[in-house]
N, C-alpha and C positions, 0 to 999 in steps of 0.2 A: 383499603384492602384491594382495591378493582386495580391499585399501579402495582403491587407487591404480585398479585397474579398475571400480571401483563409482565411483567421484570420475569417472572420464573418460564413462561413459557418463552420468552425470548430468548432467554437463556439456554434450555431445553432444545429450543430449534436450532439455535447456536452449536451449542457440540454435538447436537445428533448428527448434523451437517460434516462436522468439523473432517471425518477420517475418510470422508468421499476427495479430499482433497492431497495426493498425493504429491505434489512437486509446483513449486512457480512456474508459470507460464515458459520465463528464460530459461530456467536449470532444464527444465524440461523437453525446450527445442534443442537445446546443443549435447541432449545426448541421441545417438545414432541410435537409428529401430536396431532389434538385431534378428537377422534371418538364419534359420535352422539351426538354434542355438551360438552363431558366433555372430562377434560384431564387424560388420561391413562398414567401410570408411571411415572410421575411428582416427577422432583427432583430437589430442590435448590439446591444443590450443584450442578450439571450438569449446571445448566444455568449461576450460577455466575461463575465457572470457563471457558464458553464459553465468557461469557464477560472481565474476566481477558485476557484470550489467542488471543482476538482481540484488547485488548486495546494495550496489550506491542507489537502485529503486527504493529498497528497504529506509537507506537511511535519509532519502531527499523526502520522503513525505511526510514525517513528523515537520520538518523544516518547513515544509509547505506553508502546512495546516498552522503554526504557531506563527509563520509570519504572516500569515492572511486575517488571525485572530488579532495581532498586533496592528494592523494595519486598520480593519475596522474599529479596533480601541481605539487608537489613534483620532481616526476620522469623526468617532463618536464626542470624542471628549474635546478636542484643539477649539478655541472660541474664534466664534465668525468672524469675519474681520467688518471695524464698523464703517458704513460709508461718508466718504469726506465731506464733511463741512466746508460751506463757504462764507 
């Protein structure tokens, strides 16, 4: 009972959290502030390469994580190697 109450408030602090969070950090720098309702220095390329550089973030960290788990499977399982006889 005491992990099913830990799960539900984590949970809970999870989306409460969730809509404080408006834009990635990249999408976010490569759009121009804008002053007195227009925008000043407006550049497509800036913004589409802010969304290029968070997309391939997006997609490099699953890859990370699955080859770092791979990796200590790996190293957990391969058998020692035995020392040489003489």
């Amino acid at each position: 009972m005491k992990l099913l109450s830990k799960l539900l408030l984590a949970l809970t602090l999870t989306f409460s959290l969730a809509p404080l969070a408006s834009a990635c950090p990249l999408c976010k720098d490569s759009i121009p502030e804008a002053e007195d309702g227009a925008e000043v220095d407006h550049d497509p390329d800036r913004l589409s390469a802010g969304y290029n550089y968070s997309i391939y973030f997006m997609l490099l960290i699953p890859f990370t994580v699955c080859g770092a788990v791979g990796v200590l499977i790996y190293r957990s399982t391969r058998p020692t190697p035995m020392p040489p006889t003489e």
